[in-house]
C-alpha positions in Angstrom: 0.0 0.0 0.0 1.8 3.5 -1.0 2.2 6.1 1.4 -0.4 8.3 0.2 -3.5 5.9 1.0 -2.0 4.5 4.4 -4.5 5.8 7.1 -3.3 4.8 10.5 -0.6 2.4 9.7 1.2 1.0 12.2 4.9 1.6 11.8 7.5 -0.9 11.3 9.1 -2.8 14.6 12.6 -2.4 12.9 12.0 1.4 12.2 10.6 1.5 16.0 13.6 0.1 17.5 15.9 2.1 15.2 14.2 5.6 16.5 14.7 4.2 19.8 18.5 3.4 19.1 18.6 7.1 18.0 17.1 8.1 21.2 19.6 6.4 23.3 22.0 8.6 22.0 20.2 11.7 22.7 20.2 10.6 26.4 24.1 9.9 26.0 24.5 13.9 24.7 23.0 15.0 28.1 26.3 13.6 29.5 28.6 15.7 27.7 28.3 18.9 29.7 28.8 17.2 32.5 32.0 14.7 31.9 33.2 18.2 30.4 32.4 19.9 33.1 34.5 17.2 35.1 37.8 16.6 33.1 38.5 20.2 34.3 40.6 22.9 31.8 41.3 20.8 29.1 41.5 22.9 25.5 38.2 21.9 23.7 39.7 20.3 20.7 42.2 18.0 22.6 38.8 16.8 24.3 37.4 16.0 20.8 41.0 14.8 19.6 41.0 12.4 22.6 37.7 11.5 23.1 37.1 10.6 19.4 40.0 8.6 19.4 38.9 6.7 22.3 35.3 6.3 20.5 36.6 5.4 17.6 38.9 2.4 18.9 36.0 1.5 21.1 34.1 0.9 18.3 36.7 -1.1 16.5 36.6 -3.5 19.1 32.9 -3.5 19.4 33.5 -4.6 15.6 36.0 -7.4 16.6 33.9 -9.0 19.1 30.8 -9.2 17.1 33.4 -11.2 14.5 32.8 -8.9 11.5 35.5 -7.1 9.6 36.8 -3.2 10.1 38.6 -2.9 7.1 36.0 -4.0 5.2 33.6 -1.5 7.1 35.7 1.0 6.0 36.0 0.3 2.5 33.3 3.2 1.4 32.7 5.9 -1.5 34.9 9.3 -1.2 31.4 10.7 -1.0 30.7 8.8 2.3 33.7 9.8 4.3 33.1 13.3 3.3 29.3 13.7 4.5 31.0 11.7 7.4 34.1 13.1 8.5 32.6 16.5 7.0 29.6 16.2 9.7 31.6 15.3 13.0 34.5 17.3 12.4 32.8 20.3 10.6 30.2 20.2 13.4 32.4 20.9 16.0 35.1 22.9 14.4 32.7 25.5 13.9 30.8 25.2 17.2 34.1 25.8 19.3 34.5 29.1 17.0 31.2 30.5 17.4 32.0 30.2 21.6 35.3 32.6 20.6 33.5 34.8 18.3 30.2 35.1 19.9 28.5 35.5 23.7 28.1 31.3 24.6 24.3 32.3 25.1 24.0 33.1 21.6 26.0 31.2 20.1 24.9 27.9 22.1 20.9 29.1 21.3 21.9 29.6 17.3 23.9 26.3 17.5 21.0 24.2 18.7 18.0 25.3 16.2 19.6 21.9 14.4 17.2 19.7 15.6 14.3 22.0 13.9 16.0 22.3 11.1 16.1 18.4 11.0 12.2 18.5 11.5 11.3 21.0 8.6 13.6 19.8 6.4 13.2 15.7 6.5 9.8 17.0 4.7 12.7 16.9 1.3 13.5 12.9 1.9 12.0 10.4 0.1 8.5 8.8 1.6 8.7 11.5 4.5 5.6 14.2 4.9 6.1 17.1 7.4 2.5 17.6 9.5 1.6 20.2 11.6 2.1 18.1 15.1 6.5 17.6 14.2 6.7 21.5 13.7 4.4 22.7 16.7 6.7 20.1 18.8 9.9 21.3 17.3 9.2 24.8 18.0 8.3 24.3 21.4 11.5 22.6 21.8 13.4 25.5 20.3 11.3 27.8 22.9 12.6 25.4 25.7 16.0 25.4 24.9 15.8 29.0 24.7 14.3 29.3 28.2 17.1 27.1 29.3 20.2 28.8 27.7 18.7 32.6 28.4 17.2 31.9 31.4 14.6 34.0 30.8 16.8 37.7 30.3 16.6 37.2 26.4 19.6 38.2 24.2 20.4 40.5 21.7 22.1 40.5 18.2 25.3 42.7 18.1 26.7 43.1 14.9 30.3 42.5 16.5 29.7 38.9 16.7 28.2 38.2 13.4 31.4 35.9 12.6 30.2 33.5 15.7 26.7 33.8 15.3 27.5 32.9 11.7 29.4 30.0 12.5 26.9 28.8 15.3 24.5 28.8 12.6 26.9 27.1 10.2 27.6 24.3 12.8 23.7 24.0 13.1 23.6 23.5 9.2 26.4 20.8 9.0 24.8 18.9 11.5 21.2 19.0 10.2 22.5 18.3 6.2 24.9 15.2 7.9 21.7 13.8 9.7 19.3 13.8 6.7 21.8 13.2 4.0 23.3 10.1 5.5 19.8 8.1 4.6 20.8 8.2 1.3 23.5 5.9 2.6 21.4 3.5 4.4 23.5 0.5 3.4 26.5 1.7 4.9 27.7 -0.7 8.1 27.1 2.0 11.1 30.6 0.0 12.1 32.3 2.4 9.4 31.6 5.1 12.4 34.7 4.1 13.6 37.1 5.2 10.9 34.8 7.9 10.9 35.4 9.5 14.5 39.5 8.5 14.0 39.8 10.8 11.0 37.9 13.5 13.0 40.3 12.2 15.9 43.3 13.4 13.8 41.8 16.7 12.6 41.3 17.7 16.1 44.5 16.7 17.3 46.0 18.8 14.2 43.8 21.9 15.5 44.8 21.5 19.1 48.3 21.5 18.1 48.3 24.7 16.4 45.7 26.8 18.3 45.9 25.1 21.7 48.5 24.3 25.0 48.2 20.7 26.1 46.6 19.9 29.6 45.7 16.9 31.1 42.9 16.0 34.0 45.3 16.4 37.4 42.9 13.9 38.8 41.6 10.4 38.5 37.7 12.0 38.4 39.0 13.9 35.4 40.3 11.3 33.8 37.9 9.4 34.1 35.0 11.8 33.1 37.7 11.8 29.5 37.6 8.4 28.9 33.3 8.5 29.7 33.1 11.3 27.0 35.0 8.6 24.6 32.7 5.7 25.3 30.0 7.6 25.5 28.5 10.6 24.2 31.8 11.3 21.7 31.3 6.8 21.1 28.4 5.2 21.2 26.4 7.7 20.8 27.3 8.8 17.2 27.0 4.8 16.4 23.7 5.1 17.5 22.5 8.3 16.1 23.8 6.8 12.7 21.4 4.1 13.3 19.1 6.0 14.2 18.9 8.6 11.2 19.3 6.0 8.6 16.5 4.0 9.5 14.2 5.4 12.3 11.7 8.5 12.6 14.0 11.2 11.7 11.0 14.1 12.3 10.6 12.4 15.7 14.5 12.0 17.0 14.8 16.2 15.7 12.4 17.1 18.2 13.2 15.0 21.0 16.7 16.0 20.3 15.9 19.1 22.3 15.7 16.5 26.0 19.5 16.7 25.5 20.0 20.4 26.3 17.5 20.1 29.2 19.0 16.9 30.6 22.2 17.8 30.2 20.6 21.3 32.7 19.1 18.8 35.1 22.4 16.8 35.4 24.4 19.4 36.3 22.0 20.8 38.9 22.2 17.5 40.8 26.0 17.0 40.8 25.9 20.8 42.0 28.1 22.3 39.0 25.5 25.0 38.0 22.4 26.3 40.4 18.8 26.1 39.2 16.4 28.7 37.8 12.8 28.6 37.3 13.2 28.8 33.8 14.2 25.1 33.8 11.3 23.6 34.8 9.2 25.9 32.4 11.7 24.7 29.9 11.0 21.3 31.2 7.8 21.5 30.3 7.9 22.7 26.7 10.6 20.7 25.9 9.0 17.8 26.8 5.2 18.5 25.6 6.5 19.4 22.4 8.5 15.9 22.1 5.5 14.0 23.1 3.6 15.6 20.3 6.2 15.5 17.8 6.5 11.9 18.6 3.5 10.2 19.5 3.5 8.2 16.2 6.5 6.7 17.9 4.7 6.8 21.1 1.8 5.2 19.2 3.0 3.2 17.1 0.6 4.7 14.4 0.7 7.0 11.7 -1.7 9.4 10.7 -3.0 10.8 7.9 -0.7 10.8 4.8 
């Protein structure tokens, strides 16, 4: 039965448990502020340099012990390491310079309209539609996450940042394009992720080494909280979000992509590395409404009209 005529369909199990894959490494993002937080002063692009590398040879050996091949994952088109690489390392090359060129308020606010930009423009993929329940839910999201970053005194555009508010928005872009464009490459092994996050490993460590000092956690806590970021939210969780994208609810994991930001608030609260503000439960509350609507096809298991 075609798209067009499907009235209530049920979605598929594999697509189900694909979206919640993706999820899983939402909730794995609202650790990375605070392991951050926790390996102390360390230059930003060392912490990608190391914590890439440490995802990336996690994953090989994830690869190992399910017996399949690595080299063989990684034999893939120029085109596929470019969206790849492109996405992780482009992602975060221009995040870290929108924090020096703009106000983090800003520039973090900009930075995070990706997820609706993944909502209105999945409506351009193959067999996707766009309805009004993914863009009320993505911009209540956005509202959240505004709540959260401002907390509640607003911002205002100054010219004199336009650099970082343009690469903010840039670094919002690269991420979107990288999420939607890599289900054209549904067939790729997400096991290629690996030679993936080493690359962006080495362009990191190339940045670091010509903008940055080296400094390493003085403690075991910070050490640890490094290698957590690796196996974690800078690992597993880009394995699963390439999961995710290429074969779950892509309108659904945009929207509830906005939990991270407020997660990542709440975490922080408890371990007592940031006070709390009103404006985070009333973020809590958009943020969350507007996922459950976005999603509730997911939640559901249904689709509606087409």
């Amino acid at each position: 039965m075609s798209s067009s005529s499907t009235v209530g369909a049920t979605t598929s199990p594999a697509a189900g448990r694909a979206t919640l894959i993706g999820i899983s490494a939402i909730l794995m993002w609202a650790l990375l502020a605070p392991l951050t937080a926790l390996t102390g002063t360390l230059p930003p692009f060392q912490t990608v340099a190391v914590a890439f590398a440490i995802g990336g040879v996690t994953g090989i050996c994830g690869t190992l012990a399910g017996r399949r091949d690595p080299l063989r994952a990684l034999r893939q088109p120029a085109a596929v390491w470019l969206l790849n690489v492109g996405g992780l390392f482009g992602f975060h090359f221009l995040y870290f310079l929108s924090l020096k060129s703009a106000p983090a308020v800003e520039a973090n606010l900009i930075n995070y309209m990706w997820p609706l930009f993944i909502v209105l423009f999945s409506a351009l993929l193959p067999g996707e539609r766009l309805r009004w329940w993914h863009i009320a839910g993505a911009l209540a999201g956005l509202a959240g996450t505004g709540l959260l970053v401002t907390k509640g005194s607003g911002f205002t555009i100054r010219t004199e940042y336009l650099a970082g508010y343009v690469a903010a928005l840039g670094s919002a872009l690269i991420w979107t394009t990288y999420s939607l464009l890599n289900r054209r490459f549904g067939k790729v092994p997400t096991d290629a992720v690996s030679g993936f996050c080493l690359v962006t490993a080495a362009l990191a460590l190339g940045c670091h080494l010509a903008w940055e000092t080296t400094v390493w956690p003085d403690d075991g806590i910070g050490w640890l909280a490094l290698a957590g970021l690796g196996i974690g939210p800078v690992g597993a969780a880009f394995f699963a979000w390439d999961h995710g994208v290429k074969r779950g609810d892509i309108r659904a994991l945009g929207a509830l992509s906005y939990a991270s930001p407020l997660l990542s608030t709440l975490l922080l609260i408890g371990f007592g590395l940031t006070p709390g503000h009103w404006t985070v439960w009333a973020a809590c509350g958009l943020i969350v409404g507007g996922a459950l609507l976005a999603s509730h096809e997911v939640v559901t298991g249904r689709r509606g009209t087409r």
